[in-house]
RODO-2510 file (C-alpha; in nm, 4 decimals, decimal comma):
residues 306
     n   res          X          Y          Z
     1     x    20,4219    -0,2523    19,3633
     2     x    20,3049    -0,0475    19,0810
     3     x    20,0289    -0,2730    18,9746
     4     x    19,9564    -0,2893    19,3182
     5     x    19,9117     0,1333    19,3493
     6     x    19,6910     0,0732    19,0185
     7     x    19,4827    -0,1389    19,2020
     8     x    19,4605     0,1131    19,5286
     9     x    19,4162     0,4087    19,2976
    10     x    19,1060     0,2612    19,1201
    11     x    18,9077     0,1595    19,4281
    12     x    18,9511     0,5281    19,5748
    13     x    18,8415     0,6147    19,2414
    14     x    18,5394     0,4318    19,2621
    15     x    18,4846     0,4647    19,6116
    16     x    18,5168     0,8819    19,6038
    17     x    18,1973     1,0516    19,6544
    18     x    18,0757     1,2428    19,3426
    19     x    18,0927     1,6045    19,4007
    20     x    17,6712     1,6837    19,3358
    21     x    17,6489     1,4317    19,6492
    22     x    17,9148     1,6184    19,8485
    23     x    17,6972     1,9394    19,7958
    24     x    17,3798     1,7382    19,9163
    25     x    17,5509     1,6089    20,2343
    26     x    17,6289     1,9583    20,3003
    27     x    17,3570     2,0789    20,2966
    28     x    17,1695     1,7787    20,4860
    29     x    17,4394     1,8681    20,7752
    30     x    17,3828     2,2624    20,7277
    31     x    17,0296     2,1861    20,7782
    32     x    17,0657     1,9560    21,0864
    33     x    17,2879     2,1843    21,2516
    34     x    17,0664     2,4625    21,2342
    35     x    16,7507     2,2048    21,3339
    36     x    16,9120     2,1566    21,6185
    37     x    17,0575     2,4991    21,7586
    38     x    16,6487     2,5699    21,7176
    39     x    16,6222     2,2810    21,9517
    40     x    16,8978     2,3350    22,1915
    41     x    16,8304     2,7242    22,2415
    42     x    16,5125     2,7181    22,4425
    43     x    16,6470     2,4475    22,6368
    44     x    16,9494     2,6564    22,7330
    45     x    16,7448     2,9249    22,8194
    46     x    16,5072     2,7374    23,0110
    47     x    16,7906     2,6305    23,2487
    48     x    16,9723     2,9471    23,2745
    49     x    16,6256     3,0832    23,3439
    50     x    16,5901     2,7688    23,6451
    51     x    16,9449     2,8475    23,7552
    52     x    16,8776     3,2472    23,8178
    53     x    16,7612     3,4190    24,1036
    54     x    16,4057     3,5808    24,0549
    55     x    16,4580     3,8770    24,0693
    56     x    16,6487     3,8358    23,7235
    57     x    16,3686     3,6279    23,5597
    58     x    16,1267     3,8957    23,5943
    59     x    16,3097     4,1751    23,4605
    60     x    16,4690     3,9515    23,1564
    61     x    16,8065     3,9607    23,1997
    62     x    16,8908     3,6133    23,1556
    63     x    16,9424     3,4977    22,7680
    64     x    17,1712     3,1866    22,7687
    65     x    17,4009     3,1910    23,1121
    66     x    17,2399     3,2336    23,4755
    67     x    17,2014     3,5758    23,5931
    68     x    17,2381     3,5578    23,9833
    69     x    17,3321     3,1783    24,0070
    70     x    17,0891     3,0581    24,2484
    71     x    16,9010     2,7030    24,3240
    72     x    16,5836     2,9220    24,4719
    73     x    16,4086     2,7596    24,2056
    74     x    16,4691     2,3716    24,2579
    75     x    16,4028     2,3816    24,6138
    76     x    16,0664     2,5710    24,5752
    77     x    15,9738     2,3060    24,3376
    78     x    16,0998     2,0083    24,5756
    79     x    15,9370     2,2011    24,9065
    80     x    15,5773     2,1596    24,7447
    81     x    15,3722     1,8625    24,8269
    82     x    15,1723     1,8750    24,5558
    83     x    15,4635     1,8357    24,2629
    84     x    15,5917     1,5600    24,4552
    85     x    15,2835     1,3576    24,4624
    86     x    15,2405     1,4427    24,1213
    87     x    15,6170     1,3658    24,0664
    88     x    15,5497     0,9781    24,2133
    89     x    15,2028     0,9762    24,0484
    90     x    15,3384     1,0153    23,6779
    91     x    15,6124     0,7588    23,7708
    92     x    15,3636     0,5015    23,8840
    93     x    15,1703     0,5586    23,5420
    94     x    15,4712     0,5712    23,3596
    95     x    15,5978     0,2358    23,4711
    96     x    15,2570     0,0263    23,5203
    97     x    15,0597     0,1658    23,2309
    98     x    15,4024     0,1028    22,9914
    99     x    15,4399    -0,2603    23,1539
   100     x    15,0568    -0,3114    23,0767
   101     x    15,1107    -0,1450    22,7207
   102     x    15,3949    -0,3645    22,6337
   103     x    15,2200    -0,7058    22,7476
   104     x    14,8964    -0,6415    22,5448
   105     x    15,0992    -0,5180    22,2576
   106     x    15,3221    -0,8313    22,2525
   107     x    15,0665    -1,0620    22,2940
   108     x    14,8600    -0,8908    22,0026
   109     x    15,1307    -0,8902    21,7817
   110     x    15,2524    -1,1847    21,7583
   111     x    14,9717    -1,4012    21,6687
   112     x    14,8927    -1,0975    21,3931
   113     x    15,2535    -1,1950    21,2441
   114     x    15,1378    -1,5635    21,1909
   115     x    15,0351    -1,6282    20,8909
   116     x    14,8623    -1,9773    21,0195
   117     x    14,6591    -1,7178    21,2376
   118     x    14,2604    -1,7923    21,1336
   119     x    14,0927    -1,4878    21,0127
   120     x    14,4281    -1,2709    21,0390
   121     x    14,3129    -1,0552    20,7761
   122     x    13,9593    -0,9967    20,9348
   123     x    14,1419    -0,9173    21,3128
   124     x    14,4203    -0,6385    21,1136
   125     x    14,0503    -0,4730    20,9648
   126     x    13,9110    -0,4126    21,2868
   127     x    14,2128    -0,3094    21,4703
   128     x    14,3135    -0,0651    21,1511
   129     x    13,9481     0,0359    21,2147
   130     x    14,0008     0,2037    21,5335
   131     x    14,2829     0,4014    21,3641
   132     x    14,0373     0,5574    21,1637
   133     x    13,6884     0,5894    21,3788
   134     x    13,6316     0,6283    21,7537
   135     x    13,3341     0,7459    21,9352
   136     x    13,4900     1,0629    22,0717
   137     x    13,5753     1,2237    22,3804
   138     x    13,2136     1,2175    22,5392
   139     x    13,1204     0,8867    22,4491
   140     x    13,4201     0,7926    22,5971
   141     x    13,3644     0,9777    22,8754
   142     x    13,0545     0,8153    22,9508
   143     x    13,2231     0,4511    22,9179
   144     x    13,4897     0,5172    23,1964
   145     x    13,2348     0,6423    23,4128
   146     x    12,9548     0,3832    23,3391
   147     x    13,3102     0,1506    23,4160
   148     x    13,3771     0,3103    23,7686
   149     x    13,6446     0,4164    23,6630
   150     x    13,6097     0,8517    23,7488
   151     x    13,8923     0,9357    23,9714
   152     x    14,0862     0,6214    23,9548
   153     x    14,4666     0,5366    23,8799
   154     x    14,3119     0,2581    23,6365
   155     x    14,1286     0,5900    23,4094
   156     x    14,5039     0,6813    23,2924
   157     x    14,5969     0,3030    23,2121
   158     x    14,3342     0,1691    23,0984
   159     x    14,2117     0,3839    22,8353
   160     x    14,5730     0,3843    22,7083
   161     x    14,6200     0,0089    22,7137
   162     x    14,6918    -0,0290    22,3378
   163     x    14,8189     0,1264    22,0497
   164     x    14,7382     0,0381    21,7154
   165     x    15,0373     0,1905    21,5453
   166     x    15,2796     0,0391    21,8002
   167     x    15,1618    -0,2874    21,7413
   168     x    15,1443    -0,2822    21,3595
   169     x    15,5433    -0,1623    21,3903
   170     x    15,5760    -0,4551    21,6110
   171     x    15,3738    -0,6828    21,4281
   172     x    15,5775    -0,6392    21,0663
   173     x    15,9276    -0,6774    21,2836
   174     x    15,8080    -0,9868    21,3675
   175     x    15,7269    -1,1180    21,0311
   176     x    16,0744    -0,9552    20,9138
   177     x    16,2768    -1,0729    21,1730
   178     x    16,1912    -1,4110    21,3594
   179     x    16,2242    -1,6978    21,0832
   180     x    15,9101    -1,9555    21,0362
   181     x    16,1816    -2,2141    21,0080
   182     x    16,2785    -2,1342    21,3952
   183     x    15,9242    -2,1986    21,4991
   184     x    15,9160    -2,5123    21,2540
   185     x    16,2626    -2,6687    21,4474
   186     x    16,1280    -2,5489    21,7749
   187     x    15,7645    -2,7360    21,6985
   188     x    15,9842    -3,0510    21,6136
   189     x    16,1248    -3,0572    21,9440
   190     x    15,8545    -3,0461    22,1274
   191     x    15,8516    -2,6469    22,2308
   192     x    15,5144    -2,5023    22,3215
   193     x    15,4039    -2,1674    22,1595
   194     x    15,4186    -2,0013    22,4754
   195     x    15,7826    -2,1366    22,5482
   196     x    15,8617    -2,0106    22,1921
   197     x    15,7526    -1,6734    22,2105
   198     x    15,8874    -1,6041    22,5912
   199     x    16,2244    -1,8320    22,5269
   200     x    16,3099    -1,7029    22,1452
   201     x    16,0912    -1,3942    22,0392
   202     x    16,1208    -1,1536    22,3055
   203     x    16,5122    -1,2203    22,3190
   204     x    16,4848    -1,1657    21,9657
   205     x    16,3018    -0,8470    21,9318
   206     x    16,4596    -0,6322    22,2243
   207     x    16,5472    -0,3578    21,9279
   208     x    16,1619    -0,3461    21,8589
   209     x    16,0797    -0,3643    22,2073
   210     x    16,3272    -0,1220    22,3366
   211     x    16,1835     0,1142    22,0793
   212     x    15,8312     0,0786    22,1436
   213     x    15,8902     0,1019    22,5238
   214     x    16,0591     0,4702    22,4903
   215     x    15,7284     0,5296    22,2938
   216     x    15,4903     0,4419    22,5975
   217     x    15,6987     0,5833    22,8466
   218     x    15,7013     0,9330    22,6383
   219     x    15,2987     0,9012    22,5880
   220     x    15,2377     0,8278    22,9441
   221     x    15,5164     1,0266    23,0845
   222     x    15,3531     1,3452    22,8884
   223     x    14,9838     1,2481    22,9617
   224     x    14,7535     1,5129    23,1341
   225     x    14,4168     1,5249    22,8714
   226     x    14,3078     1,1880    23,0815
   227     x    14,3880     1,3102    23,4070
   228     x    14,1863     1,6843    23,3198
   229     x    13,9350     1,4705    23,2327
   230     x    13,8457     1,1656    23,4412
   231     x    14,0364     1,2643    23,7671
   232     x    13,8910     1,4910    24,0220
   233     x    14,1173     1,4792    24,3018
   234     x    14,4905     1,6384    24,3082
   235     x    14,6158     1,3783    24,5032
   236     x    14,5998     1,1408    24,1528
   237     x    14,6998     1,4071    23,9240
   238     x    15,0184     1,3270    23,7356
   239     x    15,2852     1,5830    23,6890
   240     x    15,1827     1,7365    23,3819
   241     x    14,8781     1,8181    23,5115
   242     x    15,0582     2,0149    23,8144
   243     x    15,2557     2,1804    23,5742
   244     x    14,9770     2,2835    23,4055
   245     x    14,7961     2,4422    23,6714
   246     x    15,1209     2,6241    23,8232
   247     x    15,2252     2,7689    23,4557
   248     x    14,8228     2,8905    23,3103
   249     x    14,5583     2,8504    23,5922
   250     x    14,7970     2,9686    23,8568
   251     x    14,8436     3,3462    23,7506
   252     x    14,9482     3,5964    23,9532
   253     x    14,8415     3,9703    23,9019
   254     x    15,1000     4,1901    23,9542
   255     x    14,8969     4,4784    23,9744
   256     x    14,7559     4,3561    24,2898
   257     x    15,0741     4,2777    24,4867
   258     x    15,0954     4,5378    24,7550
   259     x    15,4169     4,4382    24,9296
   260     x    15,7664     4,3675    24,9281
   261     x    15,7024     4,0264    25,0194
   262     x    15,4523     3,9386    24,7803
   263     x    15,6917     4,1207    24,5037
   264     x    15,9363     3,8682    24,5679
   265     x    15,6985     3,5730    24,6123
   266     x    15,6372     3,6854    24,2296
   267     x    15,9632     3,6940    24,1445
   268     x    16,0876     3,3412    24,3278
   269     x    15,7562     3,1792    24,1369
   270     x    15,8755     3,2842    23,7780
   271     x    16,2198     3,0848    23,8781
   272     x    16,0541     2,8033    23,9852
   273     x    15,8226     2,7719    23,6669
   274     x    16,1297     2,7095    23,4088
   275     x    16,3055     2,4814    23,7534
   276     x    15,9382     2,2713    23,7187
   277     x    15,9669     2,2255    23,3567
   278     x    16,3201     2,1490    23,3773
   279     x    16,2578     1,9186    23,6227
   280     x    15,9712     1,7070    23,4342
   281     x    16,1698     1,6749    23,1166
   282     x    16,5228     1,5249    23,3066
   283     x    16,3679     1,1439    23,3564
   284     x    16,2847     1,0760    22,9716
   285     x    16,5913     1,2944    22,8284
   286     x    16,8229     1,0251    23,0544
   287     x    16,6258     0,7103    22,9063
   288     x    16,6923     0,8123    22,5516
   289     x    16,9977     0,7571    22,5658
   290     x    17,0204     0,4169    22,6665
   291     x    16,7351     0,2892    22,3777
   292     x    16,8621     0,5504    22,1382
   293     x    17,0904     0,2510    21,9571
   294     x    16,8314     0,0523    21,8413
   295     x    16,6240     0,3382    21,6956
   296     x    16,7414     0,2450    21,3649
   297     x    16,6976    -0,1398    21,3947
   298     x    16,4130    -0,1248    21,5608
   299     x    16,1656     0,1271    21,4004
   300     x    16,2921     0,0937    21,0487
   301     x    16,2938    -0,2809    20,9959
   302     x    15,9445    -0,2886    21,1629
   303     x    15,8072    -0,0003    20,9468
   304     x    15,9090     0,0025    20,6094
   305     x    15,9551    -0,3830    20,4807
   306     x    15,5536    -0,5978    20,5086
***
């Protein structure tokens, strides 16, 4: 027994955090904390704000608890035809232009991974290329209309169709991750590339995917610079776009209210600003969670090793 507590008492020895690394992980956490109470507090306000009756918007009395507790707010927002078409529109680019991300990205990365791949090195130059250069925002302009594209779902897909980052991340967790001896047993028995890469890659690589997929969704989800650009009619806008308009083009003088009515108008369309941007952030801040697991897995092992 005693040599045994010898034993016990030397591994806890060894294994005891030194005390100049117990003052670094406190201050890591001190500094995390605080990161994200900066984070958390204009969220909290932002729904007490969506959660209080007008009237208590306007004249600031809500800090971090409704003032008032009313849904006035929401049911503005849901009432208006416009956010709702924008509402579906941003879902249909979300899902399509993701789906349409992920297939390109996929398909580019993989042969990029093979080291068999003729004139890899060349292909990596000109995609790092467009990292670096790109004819700007006229030019490009110019392309989507010369493409028929002006005021067309396809202008906020399209455009968007591939990332070069996304697929380098991809890329590298493929050459880190899927052995060449798998492809070398799978090419003995007879497996096609294309049965390889839909059968044993992709079931492989759902970290990297699941990761890159939150990525698109976010970029698309957030999108408005394409619609402001190439789309002319509201009835395509996406949702950030309607936002946009409600919370800086849509401004309402006070000075020139002359009524009750249009007083409280006022007051019900400061509630339903914060319920609007509440409203837009809710999809993507319930998909993190379920992708937030193979953050580590997925972006790490394709980013730092190659």
């Amino acid at each position: 027994m005693t040599l045994t507590k010898k034993l016990l008492t030397r591994v806890k020895a060894k294994a005891a955090i030194p005390p100049e690394d117990k003052i670094f992980y406190a201050i890591v956490n001190v500094v995390l904390v605080l990161f994200g109470i900066l984070v958390l507090v204009p969220l909290i306000n932002v729904a007490a704000n969506s959660l209080s009756s007008g009237d208590a918007v306007v004249s600031g009395k809500v800090t971090f608890w409704p003032v008032d507790f009313s849904f006035e707010g929401y049911a503005t927002v849901f009432k208006d035809p416009y956010i709702l078409t924008g509402y579906s529109n941003t879902i249909f680019y979300t899902v399509v232009g993701t789906s349409f991300n992920m297939i390109l990205t996929t398909l580019a990365a993989w042969p990029l991974s093979r080291k068999d791949l003729p004139g890899r090195n060349v292909f990596m130059m000109i995609f790092t290329f467009t990292m670096l250069f790109n004819g700007g925002m006229i030019p490009n302009y110019i392309l989507i209309r010369d493409l028929n594209l002006l005021n067309r779902r396809l202008a906020m897909i399209i455009p968007a169709a591939l990332s070069v980052y996304n697929m380098i991340i991809m890329r590298t967790f493929f050459q880190n991750s899927i052995p060449r001896e798998l492809l070398e047993a799978s090419q003995l028995d007879g497996c096609s590339e294309a049965r390889f890469f839909t059968t044993m890659v992709i079931p492989l690589s759902k970290p990297v995917i699941a990761v890159i997929t939150l990525y698109y969704a976010v970029g698309h989800w957030n999108a408005f610079f394409g619609g402001f650009l190439y789309l002319t009619s509201k009835e395509l806008y996406p949702l950030q776009l309607i936002l946009r308009d409600i919370l800086l083009v849509n401004q309402i003088d006070s000075s020139s209210l002359t009524n009750l009515n249009q007083t409280l108008n006022l007051n019900l369309f400061e509630s339903m600003k914060y319920a609007l941007i509440l409203v837009s952030c809710i999809p993507i801040w319930c998909i993190y969670p379920l992708v937030q697991k193979f953050f580590v897995k997925g972006v790490m092992v394709g980013a730092i090793k190659g």
